[in-house]
Short mmCIF file of the C-alpha atoms (twelve columns), coordinates in Angstrom:
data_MODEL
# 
_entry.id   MODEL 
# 
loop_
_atom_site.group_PDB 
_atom_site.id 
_atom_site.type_symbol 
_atom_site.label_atom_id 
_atom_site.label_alt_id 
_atom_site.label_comp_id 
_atom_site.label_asym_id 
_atom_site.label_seq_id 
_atom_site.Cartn_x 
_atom_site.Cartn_y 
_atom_site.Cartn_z 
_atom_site.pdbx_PDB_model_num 
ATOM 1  C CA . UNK A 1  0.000   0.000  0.000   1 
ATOM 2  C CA . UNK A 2  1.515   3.497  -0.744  1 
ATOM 3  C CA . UNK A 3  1.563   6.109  1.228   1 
ATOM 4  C CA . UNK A 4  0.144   8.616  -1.286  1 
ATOM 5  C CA . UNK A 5  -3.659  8.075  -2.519  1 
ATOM 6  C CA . UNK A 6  -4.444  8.928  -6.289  1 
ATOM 7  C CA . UNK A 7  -8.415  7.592  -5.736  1 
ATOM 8  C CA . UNK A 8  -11.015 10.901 -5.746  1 
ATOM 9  C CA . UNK A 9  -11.129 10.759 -1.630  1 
ATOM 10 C CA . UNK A 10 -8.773  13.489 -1.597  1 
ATOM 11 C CA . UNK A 11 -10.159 15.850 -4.207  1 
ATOM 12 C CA . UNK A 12 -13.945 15.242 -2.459  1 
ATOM 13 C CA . UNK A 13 -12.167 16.446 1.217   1 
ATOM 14 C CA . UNK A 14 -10.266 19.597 -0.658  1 
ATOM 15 C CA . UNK A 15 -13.767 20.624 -2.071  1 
ATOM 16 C CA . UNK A 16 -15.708 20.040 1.428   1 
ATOM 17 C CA . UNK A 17 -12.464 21.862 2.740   1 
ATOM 18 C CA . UNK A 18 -12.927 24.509 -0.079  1 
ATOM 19 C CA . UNK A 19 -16.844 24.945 0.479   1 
ATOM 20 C CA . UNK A 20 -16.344 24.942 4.116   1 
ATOM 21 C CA . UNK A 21 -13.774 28.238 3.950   1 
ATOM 22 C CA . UNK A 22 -15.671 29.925 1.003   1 
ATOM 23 C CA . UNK A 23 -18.914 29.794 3.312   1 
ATOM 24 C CA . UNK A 24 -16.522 31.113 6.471   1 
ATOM 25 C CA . UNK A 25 -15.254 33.958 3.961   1 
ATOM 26 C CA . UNK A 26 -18.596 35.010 2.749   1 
ATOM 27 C CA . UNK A 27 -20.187 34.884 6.635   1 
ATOM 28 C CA . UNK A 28 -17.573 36.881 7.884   1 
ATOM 29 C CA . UNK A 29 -17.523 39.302 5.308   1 
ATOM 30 C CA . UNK A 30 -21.048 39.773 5.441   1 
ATOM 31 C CA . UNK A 31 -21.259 40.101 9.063   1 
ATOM 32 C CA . UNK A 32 -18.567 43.063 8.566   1 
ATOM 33 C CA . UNK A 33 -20.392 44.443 5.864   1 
ATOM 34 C CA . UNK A 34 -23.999 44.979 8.059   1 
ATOM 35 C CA . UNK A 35 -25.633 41.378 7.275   1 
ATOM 36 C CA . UNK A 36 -25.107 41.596 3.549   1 
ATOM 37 C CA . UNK A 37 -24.483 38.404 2.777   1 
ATOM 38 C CA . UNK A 38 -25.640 38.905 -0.813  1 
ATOM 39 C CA . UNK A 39 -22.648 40.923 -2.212  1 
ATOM 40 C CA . UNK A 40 -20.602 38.859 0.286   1 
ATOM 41 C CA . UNK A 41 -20.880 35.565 -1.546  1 
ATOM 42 C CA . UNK A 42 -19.387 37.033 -4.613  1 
ATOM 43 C CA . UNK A 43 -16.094 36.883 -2.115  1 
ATOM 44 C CA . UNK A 44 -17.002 33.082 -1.456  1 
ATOM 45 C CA . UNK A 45 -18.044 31.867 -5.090  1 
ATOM 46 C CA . UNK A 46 -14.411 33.768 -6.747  1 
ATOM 47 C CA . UNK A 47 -12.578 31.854 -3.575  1 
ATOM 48 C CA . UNK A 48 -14.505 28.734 -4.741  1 
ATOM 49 C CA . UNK A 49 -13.988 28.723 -8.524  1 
ATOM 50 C CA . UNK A 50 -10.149 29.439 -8.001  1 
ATOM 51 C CA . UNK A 51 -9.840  26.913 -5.360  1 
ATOM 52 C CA . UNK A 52 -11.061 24.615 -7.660  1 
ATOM 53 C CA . UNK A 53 -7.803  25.306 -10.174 1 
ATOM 54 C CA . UNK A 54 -5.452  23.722 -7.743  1 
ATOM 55 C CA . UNK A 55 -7.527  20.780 -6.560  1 
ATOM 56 C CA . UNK A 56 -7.547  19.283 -9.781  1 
ATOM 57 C CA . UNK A 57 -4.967  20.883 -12.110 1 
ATOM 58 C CA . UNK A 58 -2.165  20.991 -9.484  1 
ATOM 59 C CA . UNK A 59 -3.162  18.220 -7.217  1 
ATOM 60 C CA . UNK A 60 -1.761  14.960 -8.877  1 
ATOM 61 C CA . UNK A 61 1.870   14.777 -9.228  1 
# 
C-alpha cells in the first residue's frame, strides 16, 4: 500500500475543505459588511472557482 492516494477521496475532502472556507469567507464578510451576505458571496463563489484550479490541475503529481 503506498503512502500517497491517487483515488477521488482526496479531491472530495479539498472541495468540502474549499466549500467549508468559502462559506466562512462570505459569513464573515457579510457580518462586517452589516448582514449583507448577498454581495458577500461574490467573495465566497471567486474563492470557490479558483480553489477549484489547484484541486484538480495541481493536485496529482
Amino acid at each position: 500500500m503506498s503512502e500517497h492516494s491517487d483515488n477521488k477521496k482526496s479531491a472530495v475532502g479539498a472541495i468540502i475543505m474549499l466549500l467549508i472556507l468559502a462559506g466562512l469567507v462570505t459569513y464573515g464578510i457579510g457580518t462586517m459588511n452589516n448582514g449583507d451576505i448577498a454581495s458577500a458571496s461574490l467573495a465566497g463563489g471567486l474563492l470557490f472557482l479558483f480553489g477549484l484550479y489547484p484541486v484538480f490541475a495541481l493536485g496529482k503529481d
